[in-house]
N, CA, C and O atoms as CSV, one atom per row, in Angstrom:
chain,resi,resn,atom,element,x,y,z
A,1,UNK,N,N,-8.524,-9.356,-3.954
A,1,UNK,CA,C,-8.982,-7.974,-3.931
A,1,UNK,C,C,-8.073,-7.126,-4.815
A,1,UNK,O,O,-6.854,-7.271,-4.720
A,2,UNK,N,N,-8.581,-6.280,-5.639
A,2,UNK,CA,C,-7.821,-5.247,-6.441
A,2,UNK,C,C,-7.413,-4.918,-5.882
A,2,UNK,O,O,-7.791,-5.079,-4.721
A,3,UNK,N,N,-6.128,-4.060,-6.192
A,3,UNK,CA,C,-4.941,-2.848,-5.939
A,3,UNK,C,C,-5.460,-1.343,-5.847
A,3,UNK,O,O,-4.878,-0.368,-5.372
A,4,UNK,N,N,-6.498,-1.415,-6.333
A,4,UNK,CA,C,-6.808,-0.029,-7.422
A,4,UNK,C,C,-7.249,0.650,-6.044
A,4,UNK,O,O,-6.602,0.364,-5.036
A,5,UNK,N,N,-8.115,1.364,-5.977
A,5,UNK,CA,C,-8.555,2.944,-5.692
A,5,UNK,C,C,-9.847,2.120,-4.533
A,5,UNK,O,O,-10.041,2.130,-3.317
A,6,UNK,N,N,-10.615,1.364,-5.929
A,6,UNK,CA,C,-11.965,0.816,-5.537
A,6,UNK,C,C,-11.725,-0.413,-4.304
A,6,UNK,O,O,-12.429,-0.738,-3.347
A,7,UNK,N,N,-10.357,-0.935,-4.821
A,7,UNK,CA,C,-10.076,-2.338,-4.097
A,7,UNK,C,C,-9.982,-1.751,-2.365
A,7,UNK,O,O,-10.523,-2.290,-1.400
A,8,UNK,N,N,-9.072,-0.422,-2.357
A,8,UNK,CA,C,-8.542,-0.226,-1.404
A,8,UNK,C,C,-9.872,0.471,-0.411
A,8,UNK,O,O,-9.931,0.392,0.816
A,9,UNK,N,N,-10.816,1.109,-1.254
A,9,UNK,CA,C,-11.986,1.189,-0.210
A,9,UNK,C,C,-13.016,0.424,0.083
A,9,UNK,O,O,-13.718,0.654,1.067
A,10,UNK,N,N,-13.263,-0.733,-0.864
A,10,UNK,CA,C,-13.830,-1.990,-0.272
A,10,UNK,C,C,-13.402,-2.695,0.933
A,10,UNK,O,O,-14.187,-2.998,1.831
A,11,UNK,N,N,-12.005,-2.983,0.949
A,11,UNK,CA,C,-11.299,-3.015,1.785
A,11,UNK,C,C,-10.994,-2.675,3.166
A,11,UNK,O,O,-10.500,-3.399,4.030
A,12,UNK,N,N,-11.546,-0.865,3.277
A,12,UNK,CA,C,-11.335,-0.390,4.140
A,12,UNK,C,C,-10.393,0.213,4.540
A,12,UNK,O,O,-10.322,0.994,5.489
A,13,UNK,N,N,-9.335,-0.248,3.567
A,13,UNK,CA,C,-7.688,0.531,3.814
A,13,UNK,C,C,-8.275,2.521,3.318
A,13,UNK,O,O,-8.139,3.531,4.009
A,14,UNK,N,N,-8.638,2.440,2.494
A,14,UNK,CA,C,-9.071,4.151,2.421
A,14,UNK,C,C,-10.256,4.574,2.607
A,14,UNK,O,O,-10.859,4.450,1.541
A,15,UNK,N,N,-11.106,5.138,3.629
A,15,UNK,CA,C,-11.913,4.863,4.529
A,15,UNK,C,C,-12.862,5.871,3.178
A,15,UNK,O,O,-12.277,6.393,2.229
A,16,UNK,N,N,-14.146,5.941,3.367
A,16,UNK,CA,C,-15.266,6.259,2.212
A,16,UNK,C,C,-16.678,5.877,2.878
A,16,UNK,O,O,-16.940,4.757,3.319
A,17,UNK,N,N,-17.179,6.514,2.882
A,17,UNK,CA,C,-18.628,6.587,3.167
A,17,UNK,C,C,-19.862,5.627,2.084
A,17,UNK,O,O,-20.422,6.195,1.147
A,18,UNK,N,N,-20.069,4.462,2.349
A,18,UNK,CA,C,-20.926,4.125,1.268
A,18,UNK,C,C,-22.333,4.419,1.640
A,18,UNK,O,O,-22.760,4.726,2.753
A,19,UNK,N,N,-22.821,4.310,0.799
A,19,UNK,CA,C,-24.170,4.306,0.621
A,19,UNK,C,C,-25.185,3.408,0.359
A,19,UNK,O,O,-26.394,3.634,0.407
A,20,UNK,N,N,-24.611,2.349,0.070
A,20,UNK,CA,C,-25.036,1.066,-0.003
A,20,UNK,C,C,-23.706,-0.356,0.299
A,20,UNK,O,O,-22.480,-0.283,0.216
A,21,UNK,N,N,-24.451,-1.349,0.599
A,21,UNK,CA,C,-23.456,-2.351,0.978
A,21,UNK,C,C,-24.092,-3.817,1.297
A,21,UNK,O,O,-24.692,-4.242,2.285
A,22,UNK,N,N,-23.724,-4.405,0.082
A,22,UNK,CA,C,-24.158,-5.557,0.529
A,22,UNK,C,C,-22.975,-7.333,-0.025
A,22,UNK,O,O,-21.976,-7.214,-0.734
A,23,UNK,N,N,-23.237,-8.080,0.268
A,23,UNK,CA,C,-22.096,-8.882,0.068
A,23,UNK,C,C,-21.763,-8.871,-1.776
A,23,UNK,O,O,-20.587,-9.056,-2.090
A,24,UNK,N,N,-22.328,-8.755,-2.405
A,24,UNK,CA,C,-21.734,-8.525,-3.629
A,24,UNK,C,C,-20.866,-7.078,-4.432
A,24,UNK,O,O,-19.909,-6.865,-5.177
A,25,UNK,N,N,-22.159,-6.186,-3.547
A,25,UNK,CA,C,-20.680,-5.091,-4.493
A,25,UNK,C,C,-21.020,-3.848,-2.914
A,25,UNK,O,O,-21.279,-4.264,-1.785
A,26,UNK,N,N,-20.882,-1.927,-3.417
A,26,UNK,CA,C,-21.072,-1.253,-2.684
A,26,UNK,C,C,-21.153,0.321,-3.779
A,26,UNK,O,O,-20.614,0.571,-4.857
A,27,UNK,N,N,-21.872,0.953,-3.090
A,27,UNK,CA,C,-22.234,2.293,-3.625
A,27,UNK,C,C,-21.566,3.561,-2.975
A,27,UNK,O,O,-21.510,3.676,-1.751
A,28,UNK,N,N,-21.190,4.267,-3.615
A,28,UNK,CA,C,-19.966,5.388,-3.332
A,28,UNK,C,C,-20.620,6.831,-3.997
A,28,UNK,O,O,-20.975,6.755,-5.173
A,29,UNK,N,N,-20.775,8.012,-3.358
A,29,UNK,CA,C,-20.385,9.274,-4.562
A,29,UNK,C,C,-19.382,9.380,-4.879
A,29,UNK,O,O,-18.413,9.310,-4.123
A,30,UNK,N,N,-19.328,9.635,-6.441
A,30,UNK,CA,C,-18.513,10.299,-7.150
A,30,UNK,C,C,-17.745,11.640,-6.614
A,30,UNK,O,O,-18.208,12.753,-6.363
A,31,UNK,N,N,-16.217,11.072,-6.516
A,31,UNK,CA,C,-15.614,12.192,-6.463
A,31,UNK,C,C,-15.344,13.698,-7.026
A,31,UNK,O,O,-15.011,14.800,-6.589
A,32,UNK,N,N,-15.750,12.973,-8.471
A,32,UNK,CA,C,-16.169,14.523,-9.273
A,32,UNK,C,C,-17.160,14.386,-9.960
A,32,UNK,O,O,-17.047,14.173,-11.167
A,33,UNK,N,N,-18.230,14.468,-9.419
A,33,UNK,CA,C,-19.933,14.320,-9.843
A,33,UNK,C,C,-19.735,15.362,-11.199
A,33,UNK,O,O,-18.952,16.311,-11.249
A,34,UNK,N,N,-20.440,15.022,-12.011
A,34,UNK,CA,C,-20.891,15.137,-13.385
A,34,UNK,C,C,-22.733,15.730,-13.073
A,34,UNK,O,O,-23.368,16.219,-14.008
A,35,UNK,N,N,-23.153,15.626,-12.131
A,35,UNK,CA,C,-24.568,15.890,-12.431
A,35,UNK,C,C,-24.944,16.162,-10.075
A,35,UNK,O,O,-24.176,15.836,-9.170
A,36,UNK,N,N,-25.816,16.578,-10.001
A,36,UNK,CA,C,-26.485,16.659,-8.939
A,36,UNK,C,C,-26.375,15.059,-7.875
A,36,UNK,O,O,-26.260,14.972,-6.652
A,37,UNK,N,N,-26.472,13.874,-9.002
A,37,UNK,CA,C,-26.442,13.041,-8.198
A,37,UNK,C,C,-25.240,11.860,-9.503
A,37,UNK,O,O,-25.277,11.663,-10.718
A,38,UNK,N,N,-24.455,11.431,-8.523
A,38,UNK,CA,C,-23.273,10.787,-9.548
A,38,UNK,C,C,-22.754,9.726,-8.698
A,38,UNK,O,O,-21.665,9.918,-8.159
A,39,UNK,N,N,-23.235,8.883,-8.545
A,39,UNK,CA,C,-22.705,7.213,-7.927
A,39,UNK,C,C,-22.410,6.277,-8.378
A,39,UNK,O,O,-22.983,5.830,-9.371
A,40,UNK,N,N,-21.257,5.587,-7.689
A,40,UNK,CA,C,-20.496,4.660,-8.441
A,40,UNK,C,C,-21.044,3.252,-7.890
A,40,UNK,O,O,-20.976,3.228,-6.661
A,41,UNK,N,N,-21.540,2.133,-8.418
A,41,UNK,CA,C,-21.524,1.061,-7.633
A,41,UNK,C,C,-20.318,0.473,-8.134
A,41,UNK,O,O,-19.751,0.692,-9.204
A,42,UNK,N,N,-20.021,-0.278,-7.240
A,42,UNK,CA,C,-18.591,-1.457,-7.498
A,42,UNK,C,C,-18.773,-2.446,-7.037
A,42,UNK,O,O,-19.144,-2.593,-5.872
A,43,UNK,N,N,-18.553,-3.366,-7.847
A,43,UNK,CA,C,-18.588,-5.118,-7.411
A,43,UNK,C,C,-17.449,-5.066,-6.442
A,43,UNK,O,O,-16.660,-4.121,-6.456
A,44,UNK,N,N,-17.341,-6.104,-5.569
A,44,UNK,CA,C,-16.270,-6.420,-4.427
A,44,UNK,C,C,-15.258,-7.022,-5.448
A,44,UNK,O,O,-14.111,-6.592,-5.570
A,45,UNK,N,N,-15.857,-8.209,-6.278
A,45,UNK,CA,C,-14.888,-9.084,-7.208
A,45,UNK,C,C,-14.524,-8.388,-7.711
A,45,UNK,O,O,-15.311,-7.442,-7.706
A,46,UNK,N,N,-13.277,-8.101,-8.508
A,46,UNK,CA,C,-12.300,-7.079,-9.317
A,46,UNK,C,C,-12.394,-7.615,-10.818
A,46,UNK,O,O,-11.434,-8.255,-11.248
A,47,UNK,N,N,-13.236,-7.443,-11.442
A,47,UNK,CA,C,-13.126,-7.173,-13.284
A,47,UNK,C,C,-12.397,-6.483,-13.440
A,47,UNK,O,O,-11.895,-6.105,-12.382
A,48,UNK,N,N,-11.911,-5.945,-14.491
A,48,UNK,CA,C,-10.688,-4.961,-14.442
A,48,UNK,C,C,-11.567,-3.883,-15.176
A,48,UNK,O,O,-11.572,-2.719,-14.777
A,49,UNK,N,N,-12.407,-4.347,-16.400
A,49,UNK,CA,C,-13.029,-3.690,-17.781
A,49,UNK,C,C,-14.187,-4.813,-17.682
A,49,UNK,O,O,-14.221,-5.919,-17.143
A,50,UNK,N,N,-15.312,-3.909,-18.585
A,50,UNK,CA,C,-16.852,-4.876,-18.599
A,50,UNK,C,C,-15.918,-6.283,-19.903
A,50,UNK,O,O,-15.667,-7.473,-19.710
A,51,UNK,N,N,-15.767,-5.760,-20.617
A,51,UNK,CA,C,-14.967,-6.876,-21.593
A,51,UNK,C,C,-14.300,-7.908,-20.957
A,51,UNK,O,O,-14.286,-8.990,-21.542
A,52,UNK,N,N,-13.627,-7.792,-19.660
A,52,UNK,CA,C,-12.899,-8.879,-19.207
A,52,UNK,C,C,-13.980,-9.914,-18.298
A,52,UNK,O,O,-13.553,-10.998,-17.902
A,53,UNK,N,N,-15.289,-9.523,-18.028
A,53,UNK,CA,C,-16.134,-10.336,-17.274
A,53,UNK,C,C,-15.873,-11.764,-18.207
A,53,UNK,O,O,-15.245,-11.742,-19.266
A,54,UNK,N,N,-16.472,-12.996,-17.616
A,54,UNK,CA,C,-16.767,-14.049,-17.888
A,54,UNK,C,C,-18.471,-14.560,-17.589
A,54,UNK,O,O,-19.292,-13.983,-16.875
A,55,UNK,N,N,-18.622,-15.591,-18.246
A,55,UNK,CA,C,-20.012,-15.907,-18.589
A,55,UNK,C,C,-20.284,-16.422,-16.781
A,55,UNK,O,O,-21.397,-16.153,-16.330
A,56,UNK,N,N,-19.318,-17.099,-15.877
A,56,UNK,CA,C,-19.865,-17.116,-14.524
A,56,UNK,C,C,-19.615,-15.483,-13.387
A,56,UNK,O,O,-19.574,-15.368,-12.163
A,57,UNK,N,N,-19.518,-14.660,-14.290
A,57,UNK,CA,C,-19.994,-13.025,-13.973
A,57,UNK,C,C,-21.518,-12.780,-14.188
A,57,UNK,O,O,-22.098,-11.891,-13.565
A,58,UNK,N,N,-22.032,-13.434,-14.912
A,58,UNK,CA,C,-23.681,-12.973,-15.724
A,58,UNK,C,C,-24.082,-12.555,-14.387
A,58,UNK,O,O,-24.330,-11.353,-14.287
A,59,UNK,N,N,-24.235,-13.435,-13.083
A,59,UNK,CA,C,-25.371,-13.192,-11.623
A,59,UNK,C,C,-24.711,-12.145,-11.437
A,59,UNK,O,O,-25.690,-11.505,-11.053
A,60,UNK,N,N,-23.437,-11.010,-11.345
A,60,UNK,CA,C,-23.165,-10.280,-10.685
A,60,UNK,C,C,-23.319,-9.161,-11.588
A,60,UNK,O,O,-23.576,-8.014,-11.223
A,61,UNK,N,N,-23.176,-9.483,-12.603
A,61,UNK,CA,C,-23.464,-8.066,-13.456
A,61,UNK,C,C,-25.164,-8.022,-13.552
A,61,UNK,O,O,-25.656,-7.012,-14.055
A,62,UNK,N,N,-25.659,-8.616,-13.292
A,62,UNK,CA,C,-26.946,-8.797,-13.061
A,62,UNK,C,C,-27.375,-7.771,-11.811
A,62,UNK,O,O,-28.161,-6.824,-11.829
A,63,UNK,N,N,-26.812,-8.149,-11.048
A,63,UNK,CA,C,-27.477,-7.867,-9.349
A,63,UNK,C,C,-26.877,-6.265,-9.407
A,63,UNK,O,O,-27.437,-5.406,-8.726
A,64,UNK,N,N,-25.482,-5.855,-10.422
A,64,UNK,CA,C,-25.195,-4.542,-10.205
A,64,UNK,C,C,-26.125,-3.561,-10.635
A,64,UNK,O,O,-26.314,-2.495,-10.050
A,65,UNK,N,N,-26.811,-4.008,-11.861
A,65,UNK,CA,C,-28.124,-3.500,-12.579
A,65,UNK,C,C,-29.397,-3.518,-11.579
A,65,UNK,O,O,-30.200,-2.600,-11.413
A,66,UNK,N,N,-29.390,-4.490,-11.099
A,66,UNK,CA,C,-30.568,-4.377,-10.454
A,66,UNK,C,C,-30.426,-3.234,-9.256
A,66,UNK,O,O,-31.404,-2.578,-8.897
A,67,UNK,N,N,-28.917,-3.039,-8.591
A,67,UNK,CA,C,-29.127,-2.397,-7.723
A,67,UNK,C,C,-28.667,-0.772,-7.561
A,67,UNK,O,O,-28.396,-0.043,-6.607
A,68,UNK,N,N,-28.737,-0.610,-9.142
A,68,UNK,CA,C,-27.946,0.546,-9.532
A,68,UNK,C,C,-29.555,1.354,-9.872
A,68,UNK,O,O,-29.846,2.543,-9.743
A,69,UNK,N,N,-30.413,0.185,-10.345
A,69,UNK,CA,C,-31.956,0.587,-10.520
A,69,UNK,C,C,-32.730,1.323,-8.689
A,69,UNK,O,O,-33.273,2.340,-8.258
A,70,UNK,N,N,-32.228,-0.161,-8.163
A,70,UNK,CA,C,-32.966,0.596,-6.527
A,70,UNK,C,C,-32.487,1.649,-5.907
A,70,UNK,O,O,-33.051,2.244,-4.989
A,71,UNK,N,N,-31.014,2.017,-6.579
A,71,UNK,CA,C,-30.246,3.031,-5.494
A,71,UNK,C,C,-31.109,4.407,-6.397
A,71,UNK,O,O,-31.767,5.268,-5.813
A,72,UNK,N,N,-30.879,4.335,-8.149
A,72,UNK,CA,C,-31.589,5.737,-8.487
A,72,UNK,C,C,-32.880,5.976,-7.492
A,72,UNK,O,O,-32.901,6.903,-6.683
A,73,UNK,N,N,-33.969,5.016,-7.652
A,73,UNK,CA,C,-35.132,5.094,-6.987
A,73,UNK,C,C,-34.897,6.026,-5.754
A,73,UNK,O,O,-35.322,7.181,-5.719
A,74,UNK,N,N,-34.159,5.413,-4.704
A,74,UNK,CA,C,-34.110,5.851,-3.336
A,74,UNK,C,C,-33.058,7.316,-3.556
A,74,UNK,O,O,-32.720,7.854,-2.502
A,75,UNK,N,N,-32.676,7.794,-4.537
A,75,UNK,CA,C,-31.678,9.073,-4.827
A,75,UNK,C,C,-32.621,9.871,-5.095
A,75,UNK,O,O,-32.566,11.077,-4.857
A,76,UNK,N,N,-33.674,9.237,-5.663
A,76,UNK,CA,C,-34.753,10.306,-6.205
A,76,UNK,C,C,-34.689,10.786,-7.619
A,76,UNK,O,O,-35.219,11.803,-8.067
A,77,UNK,N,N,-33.967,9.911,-8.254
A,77,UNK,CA,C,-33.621,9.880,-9.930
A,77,UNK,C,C,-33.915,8.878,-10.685
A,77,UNK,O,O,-33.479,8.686,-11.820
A,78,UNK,N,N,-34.999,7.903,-9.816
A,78,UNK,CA,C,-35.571,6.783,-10.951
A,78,UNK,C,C,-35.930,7.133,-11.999
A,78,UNK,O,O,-35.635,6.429,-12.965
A,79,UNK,N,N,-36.634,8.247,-12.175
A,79,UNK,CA,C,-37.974,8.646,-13.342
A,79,UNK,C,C,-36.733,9.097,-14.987
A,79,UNK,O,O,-37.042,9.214,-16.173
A,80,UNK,N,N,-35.685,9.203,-14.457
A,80,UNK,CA,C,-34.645,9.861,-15.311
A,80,UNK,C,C,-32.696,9.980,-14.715
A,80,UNK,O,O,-32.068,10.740,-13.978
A,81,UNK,N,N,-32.477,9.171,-15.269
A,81,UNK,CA,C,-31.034,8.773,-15.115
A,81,UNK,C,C,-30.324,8.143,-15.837
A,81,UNK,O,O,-30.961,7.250,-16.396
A,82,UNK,N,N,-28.511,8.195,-16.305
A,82,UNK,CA,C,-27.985,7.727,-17.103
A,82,UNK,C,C,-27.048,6.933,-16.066
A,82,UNK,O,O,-26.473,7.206,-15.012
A,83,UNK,N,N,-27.220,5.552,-17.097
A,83,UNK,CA,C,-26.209,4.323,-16.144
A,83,UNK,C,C,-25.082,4.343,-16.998
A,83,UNK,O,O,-25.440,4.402,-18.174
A,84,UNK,N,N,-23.832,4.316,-16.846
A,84,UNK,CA,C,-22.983,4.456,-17.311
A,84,UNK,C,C,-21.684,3.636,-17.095
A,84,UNK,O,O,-20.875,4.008,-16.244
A,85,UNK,N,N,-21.448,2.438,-17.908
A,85,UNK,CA,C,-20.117,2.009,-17.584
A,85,UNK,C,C,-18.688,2.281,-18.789
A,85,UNK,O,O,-18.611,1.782,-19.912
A,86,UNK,N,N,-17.831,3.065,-18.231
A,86,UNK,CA,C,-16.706,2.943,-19.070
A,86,UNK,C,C,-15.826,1.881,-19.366
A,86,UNK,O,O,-15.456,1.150,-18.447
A,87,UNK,N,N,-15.403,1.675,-20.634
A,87,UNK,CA,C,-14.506,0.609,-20.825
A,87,UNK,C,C,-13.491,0.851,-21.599
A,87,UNK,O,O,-13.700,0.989,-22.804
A,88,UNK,N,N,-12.006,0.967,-21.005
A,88,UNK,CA,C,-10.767,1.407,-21.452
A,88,UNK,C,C,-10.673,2.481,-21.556
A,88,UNK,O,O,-11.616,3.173,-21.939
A,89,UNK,N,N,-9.449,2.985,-21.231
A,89,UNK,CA,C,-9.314,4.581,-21.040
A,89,UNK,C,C,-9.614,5.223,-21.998
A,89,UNK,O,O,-10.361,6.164,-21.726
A,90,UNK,N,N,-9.157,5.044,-23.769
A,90,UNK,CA,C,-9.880,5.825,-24.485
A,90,UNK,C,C,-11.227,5.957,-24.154
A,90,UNK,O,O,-11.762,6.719,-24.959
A,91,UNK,N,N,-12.110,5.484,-23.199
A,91,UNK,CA,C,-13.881,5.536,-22.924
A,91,UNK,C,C,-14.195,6.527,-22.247
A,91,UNK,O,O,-15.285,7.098,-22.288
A,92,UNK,N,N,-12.868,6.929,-21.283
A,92,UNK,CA,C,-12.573,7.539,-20.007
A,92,UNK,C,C,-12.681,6.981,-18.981
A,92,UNK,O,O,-12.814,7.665,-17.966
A,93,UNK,N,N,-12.661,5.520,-18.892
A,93,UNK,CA,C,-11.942,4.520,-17.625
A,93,UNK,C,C,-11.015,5.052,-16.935
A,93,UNK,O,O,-10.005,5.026,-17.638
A,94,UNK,N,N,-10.735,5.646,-15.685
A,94,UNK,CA,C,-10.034,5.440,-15.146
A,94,UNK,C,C,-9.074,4.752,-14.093
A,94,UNK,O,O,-7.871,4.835,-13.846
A,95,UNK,N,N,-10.566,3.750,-13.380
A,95,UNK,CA,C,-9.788,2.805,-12.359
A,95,UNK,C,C,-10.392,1.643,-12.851
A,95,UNK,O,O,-11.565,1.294,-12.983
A,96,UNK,N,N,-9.018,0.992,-13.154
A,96,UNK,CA,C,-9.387,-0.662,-14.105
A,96,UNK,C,C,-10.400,-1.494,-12.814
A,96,UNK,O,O,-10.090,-2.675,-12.664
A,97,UNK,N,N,-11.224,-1.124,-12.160
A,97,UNK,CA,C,-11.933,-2.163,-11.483
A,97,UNK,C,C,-13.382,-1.580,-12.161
A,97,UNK,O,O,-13.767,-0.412,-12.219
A,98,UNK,N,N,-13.967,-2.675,-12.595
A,98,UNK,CA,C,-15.393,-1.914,-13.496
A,98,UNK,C,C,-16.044,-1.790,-12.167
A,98,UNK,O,O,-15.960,-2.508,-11.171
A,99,UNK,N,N,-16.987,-0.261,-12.489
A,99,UNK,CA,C,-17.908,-0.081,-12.111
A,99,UNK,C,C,-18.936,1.051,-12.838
A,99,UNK,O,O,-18.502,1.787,-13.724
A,100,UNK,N,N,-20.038,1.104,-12.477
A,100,UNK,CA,C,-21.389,1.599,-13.193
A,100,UNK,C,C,-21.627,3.167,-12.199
A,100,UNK,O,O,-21.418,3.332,-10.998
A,101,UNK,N,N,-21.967,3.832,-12.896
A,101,UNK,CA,C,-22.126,5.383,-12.638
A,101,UNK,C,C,-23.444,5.590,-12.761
A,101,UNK,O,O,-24.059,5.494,-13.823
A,102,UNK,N,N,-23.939,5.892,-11.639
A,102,UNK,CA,C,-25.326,6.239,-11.979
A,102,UNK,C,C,-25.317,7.907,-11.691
A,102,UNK,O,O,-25.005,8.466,-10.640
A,103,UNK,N,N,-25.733,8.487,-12.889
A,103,UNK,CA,C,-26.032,9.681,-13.374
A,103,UNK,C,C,-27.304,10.469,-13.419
A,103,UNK,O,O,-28.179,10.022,-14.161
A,104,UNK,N,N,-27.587,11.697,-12.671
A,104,UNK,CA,C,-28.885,12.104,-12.568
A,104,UNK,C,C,-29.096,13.514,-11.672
A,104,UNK,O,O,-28.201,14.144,-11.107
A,105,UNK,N,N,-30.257,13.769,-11.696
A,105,UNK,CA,C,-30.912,15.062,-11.248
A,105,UNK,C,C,-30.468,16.476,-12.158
A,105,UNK,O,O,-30.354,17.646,-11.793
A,106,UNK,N,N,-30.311,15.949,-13.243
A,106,UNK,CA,C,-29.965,17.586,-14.150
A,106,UNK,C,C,-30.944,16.780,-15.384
A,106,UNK,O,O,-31.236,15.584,-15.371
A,107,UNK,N,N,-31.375,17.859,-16.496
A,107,UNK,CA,C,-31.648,17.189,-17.539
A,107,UNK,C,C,-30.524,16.901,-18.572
A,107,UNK,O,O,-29.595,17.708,-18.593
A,108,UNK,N,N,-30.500,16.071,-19.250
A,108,UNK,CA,C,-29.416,15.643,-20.461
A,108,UNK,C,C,-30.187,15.959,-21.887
A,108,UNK,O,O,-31.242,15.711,-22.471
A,109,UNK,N,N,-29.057,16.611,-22.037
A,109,UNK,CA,C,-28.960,16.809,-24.131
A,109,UNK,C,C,-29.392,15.942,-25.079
A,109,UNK,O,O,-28.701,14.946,-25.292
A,110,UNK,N,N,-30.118,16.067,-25.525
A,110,UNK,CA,C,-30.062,14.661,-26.706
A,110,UNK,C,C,-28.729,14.769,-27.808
A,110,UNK,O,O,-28.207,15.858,-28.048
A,111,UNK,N,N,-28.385,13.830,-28.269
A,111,UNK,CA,C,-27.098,13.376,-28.892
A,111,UNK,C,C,-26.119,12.385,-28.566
A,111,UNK,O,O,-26.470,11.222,-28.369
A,112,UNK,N,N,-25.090,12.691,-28.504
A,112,UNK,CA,C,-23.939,11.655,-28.714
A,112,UNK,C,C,-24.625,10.125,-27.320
A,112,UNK,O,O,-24.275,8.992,-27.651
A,113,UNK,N,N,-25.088,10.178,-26.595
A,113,UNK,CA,C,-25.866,9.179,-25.833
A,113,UNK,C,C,-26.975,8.973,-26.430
A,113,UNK,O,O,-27.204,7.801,-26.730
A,114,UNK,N,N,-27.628,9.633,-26.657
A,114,UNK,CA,C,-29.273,9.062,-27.039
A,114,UNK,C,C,-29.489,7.979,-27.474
A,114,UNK,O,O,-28.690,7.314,-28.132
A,115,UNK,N,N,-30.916,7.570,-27.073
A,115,UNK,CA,C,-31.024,6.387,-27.169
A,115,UNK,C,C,-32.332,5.623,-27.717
A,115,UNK,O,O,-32.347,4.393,-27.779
């Protein structure tokens, strides 16, 4: 189990309200939401950065997508949302355990994201 922030509330040592939970990872709000709705999923396993995964990561980075898709749905931000993973602090990483940000309920700018 990580050290980090994420490790310690998977864990249970720093108590957090999830929102989802299942044996592979868990869903959290964002402490400093960026938008109306701003959730973090986190794998339980500790990647540090998406770059450090390995090719027997593929099923879990898999299942985080898939469930980063069902949580917008049930947030009420399927129709429009930004998934977001940082990698390395120049990205604005801040806790080396990867996880995916799901971003939503405001509209977004076109530019520097677009897609």
């Amino acid at each position: 189990m990580s050290d980090t922030i994420f490790g310690k509330i998977i864990s249970g040592e720093i108590p957090s309200e999830f929102l989802y939970e299942d044996e592979h990872c868990i869903a959290i709000n964002d402490i400093n939401p960026q938008a109306p709705v701003h959730v973090l999923v986190i794998p339980k396993q500790s990647i540090p950065r998406l770059v450090d995964a390995q090719l027997n990561d593929q099923a879990l980075l898999g299942h985080l997508m898939l469930v980063a898709g069902k949580l917008a749905q049930q947030l009420g931000v399927g129709d429009a949302f930004r998934l977001v993973v940082n990698n390395g602090a120049e990205a604005g990483q801040t806790v080396f355990h990867l996880h995916l940000h799901i971003i939503g309920g405001r509209a977004f700018a076109e530019g520097h994201m677009a897609g």
